[in-house]
C-alpha positions as CSV (number, residue, x, y, z in Angstrom):
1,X,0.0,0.0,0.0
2,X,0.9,3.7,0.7
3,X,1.6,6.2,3.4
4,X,-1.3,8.4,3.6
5,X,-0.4,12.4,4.3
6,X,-2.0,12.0,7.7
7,X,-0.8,15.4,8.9
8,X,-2.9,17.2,6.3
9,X,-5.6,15.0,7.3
10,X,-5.6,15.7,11.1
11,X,-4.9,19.4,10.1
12,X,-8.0,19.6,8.2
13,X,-10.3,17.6,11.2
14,X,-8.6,19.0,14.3
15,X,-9.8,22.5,12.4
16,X,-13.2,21.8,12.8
17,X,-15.4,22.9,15.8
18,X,-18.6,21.3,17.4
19,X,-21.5,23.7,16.3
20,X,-23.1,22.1,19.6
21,X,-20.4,21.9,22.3
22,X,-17.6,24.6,20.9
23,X,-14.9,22.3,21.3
24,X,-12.2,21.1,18.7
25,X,-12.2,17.0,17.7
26,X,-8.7,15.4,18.0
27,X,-6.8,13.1,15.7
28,X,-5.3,9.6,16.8
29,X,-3.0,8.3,14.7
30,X,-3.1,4.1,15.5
31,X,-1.3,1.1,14.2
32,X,-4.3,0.6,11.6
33,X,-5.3,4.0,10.7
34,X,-6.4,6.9,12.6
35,X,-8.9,7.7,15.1
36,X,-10.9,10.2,15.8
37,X,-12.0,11.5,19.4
38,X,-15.1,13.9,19.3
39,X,-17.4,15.4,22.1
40,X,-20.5,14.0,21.0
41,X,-21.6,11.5,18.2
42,X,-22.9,13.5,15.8
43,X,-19.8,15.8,15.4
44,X,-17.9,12.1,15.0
45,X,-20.2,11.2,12.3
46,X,-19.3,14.1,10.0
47,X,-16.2,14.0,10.7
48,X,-16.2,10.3,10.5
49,X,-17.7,11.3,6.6
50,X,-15.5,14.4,6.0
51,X,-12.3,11.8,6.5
52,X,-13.1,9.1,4.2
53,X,-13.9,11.9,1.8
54,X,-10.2,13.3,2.6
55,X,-8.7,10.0,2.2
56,X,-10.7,9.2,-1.1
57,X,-8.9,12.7,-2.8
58,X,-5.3,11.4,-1.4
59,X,-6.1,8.1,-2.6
60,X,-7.0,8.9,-6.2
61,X,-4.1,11.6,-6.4
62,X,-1.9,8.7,-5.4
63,X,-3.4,6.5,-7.9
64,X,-2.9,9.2,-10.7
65,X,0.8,10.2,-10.4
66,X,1.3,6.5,-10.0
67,X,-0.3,5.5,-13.1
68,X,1.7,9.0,-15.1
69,X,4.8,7.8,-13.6
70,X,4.1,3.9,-15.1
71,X,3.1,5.6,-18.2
72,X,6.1,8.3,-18.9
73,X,7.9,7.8,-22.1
């Protein structure tokens, strides 16, 4: 597989703010992933969404220099 740009990722979700509770979500890097910590389920869920949707860009960016680099004449 590939290394994901986590920092850019927990930049982006760390940023965010609980519309409910004011407080900031924070970002746990793990052996499988990442997790993240959030004051109330809700606020997890979008951020839940807003990641995957994060990781989908890095992923087909990834997949798209990988596939010009294959292709260069």
């Amino acid at each position: 597989m590939f290394d994901l740009n986590y920092d850019l990722i927990k930049q982006e979700i760390e940023a965010e703010v609980c519309k409910e509770h004011n407080v900031h979500p924070e970002f746990v890097k793990t052996d499988e992933g990442f997790g993240i910590k959030a004051c109330c389920q809700p606020f997890h869920a979008e951020l839940v969404a807003k990641s995957e949707k994060m990781i989908e860009e890095e992923t087909t960016k990834f997949l798209e220099k990988m596939m010009k680099d294959i292709f260069k004449e």
